[in-house]
Structures are given as C-alpha cells and as structure tokens.
C-alpha positions as CSV (number, residue, x, y, z in Angstrom):
1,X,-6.3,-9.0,27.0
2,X,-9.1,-8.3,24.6
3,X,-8.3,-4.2,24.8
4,X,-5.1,-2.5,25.4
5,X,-6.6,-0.5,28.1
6,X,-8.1,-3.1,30.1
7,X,-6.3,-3.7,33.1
8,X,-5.0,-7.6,33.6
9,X,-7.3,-9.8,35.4
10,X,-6.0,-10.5,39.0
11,X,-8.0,-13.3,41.3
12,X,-10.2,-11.6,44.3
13,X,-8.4,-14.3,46.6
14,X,-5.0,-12.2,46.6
15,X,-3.9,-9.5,48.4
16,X,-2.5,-7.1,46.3
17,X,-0.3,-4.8,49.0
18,X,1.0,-8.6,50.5
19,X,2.0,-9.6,47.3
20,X,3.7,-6.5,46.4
21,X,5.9,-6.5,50.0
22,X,6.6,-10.2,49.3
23,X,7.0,-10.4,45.9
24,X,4.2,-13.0,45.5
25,X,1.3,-12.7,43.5
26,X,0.9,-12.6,39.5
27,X,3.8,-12.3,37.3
28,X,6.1,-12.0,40.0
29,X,8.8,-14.3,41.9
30,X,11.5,-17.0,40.2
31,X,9.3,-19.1,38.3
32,X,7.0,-16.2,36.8
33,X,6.4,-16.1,33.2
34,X,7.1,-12.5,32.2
35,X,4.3,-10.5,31.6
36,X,4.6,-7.9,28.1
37,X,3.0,-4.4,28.0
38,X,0.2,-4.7,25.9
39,X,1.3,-4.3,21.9
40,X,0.6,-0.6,20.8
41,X,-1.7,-0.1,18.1
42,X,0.3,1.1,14.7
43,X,-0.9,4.5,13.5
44,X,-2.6,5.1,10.4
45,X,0.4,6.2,8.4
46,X,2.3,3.3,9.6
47,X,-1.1,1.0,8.6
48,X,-1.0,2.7,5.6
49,X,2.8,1.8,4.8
50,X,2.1,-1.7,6.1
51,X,-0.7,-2.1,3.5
52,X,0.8,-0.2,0.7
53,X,4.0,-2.7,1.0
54,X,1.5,-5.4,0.7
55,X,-0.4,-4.3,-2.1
56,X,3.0,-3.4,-3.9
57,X,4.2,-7.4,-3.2
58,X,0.8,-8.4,-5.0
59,X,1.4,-5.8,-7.9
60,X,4.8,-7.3,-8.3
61,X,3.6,-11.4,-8.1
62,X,0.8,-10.2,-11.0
63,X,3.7,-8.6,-12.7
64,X,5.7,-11.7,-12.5
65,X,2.9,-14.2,-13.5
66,X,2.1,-12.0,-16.8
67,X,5.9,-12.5,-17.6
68,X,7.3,-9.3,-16.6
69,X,10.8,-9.0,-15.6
70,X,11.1,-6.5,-12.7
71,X,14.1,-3.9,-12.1
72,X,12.4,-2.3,-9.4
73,X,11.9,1.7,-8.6
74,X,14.0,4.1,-10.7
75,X,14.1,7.8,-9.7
76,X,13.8,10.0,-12.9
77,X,15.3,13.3,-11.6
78,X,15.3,15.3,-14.7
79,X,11.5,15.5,-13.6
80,X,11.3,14.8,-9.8
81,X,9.6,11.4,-10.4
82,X,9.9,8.3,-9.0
83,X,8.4,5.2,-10.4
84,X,7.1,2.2,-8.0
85,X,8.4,-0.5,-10.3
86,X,10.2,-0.6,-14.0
87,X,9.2,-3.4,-15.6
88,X,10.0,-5.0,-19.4
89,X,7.1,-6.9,-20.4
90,X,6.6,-10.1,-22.6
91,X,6.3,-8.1,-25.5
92,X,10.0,-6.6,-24.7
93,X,8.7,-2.9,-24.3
94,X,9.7,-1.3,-20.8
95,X,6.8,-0.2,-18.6
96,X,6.7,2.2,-15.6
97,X,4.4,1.0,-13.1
98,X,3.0,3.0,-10.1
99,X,1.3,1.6,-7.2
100,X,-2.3,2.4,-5.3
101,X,-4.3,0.7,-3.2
102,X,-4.6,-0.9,0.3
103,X,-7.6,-3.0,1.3
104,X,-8.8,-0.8,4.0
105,X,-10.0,3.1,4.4
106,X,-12.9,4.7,3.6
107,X,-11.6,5.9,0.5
108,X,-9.1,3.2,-1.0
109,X,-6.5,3.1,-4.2
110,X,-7.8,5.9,-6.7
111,X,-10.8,7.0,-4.8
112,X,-8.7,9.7,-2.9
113,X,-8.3,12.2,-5.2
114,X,-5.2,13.6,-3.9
115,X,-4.1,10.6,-4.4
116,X,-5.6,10.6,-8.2
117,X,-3.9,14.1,-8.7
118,X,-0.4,12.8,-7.5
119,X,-0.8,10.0,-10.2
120,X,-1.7,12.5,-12.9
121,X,0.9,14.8,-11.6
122,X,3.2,12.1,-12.1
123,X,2.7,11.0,-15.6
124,X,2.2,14.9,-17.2
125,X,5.8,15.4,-15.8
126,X,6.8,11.5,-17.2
127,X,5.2,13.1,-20.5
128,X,8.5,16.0,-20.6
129,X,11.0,13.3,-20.9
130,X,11.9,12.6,-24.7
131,X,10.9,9.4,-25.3
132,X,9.1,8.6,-21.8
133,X,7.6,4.4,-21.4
134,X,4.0,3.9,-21.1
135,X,2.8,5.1,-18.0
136,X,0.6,2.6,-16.0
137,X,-1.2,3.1,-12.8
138,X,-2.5,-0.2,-10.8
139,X,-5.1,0.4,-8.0
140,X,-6.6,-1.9,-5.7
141,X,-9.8,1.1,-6.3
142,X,-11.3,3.3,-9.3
143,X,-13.3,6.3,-8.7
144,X,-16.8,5.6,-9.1
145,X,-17.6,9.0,-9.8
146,X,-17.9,12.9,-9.1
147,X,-14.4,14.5,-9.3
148,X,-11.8,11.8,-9.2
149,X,-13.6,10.0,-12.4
150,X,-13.4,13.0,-14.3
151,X,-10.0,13.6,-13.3
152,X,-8.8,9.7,-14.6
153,X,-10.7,10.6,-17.9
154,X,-9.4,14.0,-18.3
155,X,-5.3,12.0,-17.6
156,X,-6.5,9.1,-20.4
157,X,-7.8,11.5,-22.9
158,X,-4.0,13.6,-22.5
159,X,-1.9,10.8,-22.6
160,X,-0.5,11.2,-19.2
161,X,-1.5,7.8,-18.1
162,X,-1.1,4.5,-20.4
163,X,-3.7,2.5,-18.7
164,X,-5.1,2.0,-15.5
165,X,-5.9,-1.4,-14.4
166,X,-7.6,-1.9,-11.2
167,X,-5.2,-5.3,-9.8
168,X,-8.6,-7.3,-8.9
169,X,-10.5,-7.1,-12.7
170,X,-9.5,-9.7,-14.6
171,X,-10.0,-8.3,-17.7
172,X,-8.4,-5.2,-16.8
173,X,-5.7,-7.1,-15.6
174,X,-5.5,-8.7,-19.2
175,X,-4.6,-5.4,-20.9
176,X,-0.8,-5.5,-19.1
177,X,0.0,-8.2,-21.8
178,X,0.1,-5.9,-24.4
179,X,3.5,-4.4,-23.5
C-alpha cells in the first residue's frame, strides 16, 4: 500500500460476505501468505532520536578519521552536564564534544535557538569546573542570522564554546585538528 490509510485492494470478482463464511478470499485459508497491518509512522520525537543517533554515528566516524580516540559520554554532575562524546585528539588534549543536527526539519542543528541556548547553557556551566576541556559544538546547521547568530557570537566572544564546526564545511571541519 502506497498510504497507511488506504484500504487493501480486493478483486470486484469476489464476494466478500462468501469469503468471509467460507474462509476463502484474500489472505485467508491454509496456503495464505499473512497479511501485516500497515507499519505506523514514527513520531517526530522518535524521527528526531532516529536522526540525532545518526548524525552522532557521523560525528563519531569524523572524530575517528581526524585521529581522535573516543571514550564516549561522560556526565559531569558537579554542574548537571552531560557531554555527547569525550574525545583526546591527535595533539593529546581532551575535548568535550556535543552533538546537533539531523538532516531534516525546518529548522535543523543550530538554527533552533532553544536548541542554541541549551548549547550555551552547557558550556557557561562547563566554564565553573576548575580546569574544564575545550568545549566544541558540531552541527549539521549554523544560524544564518537574527537571534540565534547573535547568540553563537555572544557564547565565542565569553569563552563558553571552543569552536563550533558545522560537520559538512571542510574547512571548519579542519579546525578539530588543533586539539
């Protein structure tokens, strides 16, 4: 079925009240292949999970390729944050990596700016610990403008971010060498 709430195609030629008193017909008797209930579509937070697992998986290959060795999320409780992946990179300096973006949505990666100000959030409270890593946001997206670009300037010009690289610029994906 092309739609989930199309009914299945049954032929003219049968008799639908026969076939259900005889158990003939479509998907019925011995020999009948089973017919499934059409597949339900997944919600949008599940969509969402789906892609952000995705996106993390291609985070984590870049990571790799640059020659990062990955110890995967570490919860920092003395400030309530959780990082997506800690990472030492070739240099031998330990990074903390968070994770946005998905490939579909209106408003992608960093262009929600709840999403922006959860990031920020993140590394001013990464900034209380004593001798915190660089802080380094990856996004499949960067605000173009208005409100979420003056946010990501506002983060780079405190210090609560490191860098953000947007995972499909090459040259910004260059910077993550550094460390």
């Amino acid at each position: 079925m092309d739609h989930p709430d199309q009914l299945p195609f049954v032929a003219p030629d049968v008799d639908l009240e026969l076939a259900a008193a005889t158990d003939i017909g479509p998907g019925t008797g011995a020999d009948a292949t089973p017919v499934a209930p059409p597949a339900a579509r997944p919600s949008f937070q599940a969509s969402a999970g789906i892609q952000g697992r995705q996106f993390a998986e291609q985070c984590d290959t870049l990571l790799t390729h640059l020659g990062y060795e990955l110890h995967g999320r570490r919860v920092l409780p003395e400030v309530g944050v959780e990082i997506d992946q800690e990472a030492v990179g070739p240099a031998g300096t330990v990074v903390w990596f968070e994770y946005k973006g998905s490939v579909q949505g209106s408003r992608p990666g960093l262009r929600r700016t709840d999403t922006m100000k959860k990031a920020i959030a993140n590394g001013a409270l990464l900034r209380a610990l004593p001798d915190p890593s660089p802080y380094v946001v990856i996004t499949s997206h960067l605000p173009e403008a208005g409100s979420g670009a003056a946010m990501l300037t506002a983060a780079q010009e405190l210090r609560y971010l490191a860098d953000v690289v947007c995972l499909y610029d090459p040259a910004a994906t260059a910077r993550l060498k550094r460390w």
